[in-house]
Each structure stands twice: as structure tokens, then as C-alpha cells.
DRENTORRO-796220 format. One record per residue: y, x, z of N, C-alpha, C in turn; residue in one letter. Coordinates in steps of 0.001 Angstrom, whole numbers. Each point is the difference from the previous one (the first is absolute). Example, Ala and Ser with C-alpha at 12.3 -4.5 7.8 and 13.67 -1.06 7.14 Angstrom:
residues 2
      ny      nx      nz     cay     cax     caz      cy      cx      cz resn
   -5690   13190    7800    1190    -890       0    1200     900       0    A
    1050    -350    -720    1190     820      60    1090    -770     730    S
//
This chain:
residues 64
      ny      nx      nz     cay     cax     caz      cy      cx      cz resn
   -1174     841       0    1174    -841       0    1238     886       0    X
     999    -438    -678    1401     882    -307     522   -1053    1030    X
    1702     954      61     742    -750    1019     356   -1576    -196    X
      -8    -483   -1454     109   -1386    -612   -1134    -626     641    X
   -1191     508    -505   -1209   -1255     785     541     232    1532    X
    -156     584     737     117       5    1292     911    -970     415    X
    1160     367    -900    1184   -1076     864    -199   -1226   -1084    X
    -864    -523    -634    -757    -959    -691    -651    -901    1248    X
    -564    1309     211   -1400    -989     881     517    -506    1785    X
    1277     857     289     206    -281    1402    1262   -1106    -328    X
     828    -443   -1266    1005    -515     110    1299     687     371    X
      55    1052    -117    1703     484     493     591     662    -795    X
    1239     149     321    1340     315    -783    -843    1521    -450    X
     984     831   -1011    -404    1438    -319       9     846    1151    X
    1173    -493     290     748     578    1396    -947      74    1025    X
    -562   -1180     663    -528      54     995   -1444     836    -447    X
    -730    -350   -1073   -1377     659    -552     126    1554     338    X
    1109      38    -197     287    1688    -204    -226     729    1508    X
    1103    -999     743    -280     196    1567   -1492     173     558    X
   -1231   -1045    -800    -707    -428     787    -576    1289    -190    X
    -582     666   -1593    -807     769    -518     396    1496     684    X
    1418     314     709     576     860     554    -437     389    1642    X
    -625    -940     293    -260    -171    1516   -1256     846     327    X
     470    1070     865   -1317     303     896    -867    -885     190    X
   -1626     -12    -414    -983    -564     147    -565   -1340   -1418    X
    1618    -374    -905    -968     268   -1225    -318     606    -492    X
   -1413    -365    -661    -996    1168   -1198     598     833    -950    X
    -509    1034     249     696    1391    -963    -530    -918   -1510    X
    1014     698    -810    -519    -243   -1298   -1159     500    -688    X
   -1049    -361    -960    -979     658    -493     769     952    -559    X
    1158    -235   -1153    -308     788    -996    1746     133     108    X
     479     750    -495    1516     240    -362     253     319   -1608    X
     384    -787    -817     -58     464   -1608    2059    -227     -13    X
      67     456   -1152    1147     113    -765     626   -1362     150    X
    -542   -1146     -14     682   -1364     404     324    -367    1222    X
   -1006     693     761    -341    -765    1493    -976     347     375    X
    -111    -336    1389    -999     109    1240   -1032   -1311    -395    X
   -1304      17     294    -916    -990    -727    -628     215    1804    X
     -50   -1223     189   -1042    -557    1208   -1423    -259    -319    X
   -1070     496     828    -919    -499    -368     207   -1435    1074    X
    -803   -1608   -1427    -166   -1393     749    -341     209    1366    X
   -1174     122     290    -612      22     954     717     171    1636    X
    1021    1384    -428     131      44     897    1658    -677     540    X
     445    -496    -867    1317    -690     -60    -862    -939     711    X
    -540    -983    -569    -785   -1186     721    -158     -98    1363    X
   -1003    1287     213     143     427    1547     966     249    1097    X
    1109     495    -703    1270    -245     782     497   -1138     107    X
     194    -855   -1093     239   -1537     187    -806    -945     865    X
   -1061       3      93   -1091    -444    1277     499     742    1238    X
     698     859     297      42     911    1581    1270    -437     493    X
     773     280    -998    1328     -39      29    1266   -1686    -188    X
    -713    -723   -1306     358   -1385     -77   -1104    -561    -829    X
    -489    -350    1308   -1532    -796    -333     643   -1812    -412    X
    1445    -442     604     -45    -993   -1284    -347     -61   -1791    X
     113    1560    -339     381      20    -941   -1507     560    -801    X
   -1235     127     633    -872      37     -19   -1311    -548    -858    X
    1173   -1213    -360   -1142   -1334    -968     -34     160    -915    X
     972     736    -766     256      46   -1528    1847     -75     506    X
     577     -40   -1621    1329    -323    -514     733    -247    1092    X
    1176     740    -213     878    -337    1284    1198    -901    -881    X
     952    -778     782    1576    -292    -598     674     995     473    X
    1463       8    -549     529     922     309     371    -701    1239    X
     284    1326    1281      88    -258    1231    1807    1020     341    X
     431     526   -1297    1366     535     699    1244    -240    -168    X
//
């Protein structure tokens, strides 16, 4: 997942996505290329279950 799905899948501004992906204790990125930092799914998911388990079910709205 690039920074778009991420702040896709949690609902928030760029702004705040940026904040979130910045935070001690989210998942390092797999990969770092010339576009961007690429998340592996899995473990984005896993932070969303620990961290905002509303958001857990699938698809979020935007929340910011």
C-alpha cells in the first residue's frame, strides 16, 4: 500500500495520513522506490485492528 491507499483505507485528510504513517510504532515501510514508500497490506491492517479497531471492518468515511 502507498500513502494514497492508506489514507484510502483509514479515511483522512493527506495531512493527517501523513501524521499517522509518521508516528512511532507505525509499520516501517517494505520498500522505498523513486515514488514512494510502499507498505506491506498485512501489516497496515494490523495496525488498524490495534490501533483503530473501528476501522477494522473494511472502508472507512472520511473521519477529518
Amino acid at each position: 500500500m502507498g500513502q494514497q491507499e492508506i489514507r484510502d483505507r483509514l479515511g483522512f485528510s493527506r495531512q493527517h495520513t501523513a501524521v499517522i504513517i509518521g508516528q512511532k510504532g507505525f509499520p516501517d515501510p517494505a520498500y522505498e522506490l523513486a515514488m514512494g514508500r510502499i507498505w506491506l497490506a498485512e501489516d497496515v491492517e494490523a495496525w488498524i485492528r490495534e490501533h483503530r479497531p473501528e476501522l477494522a471492518g473494511g472502508t472507512a468515511v472520511e473521519a477529518d
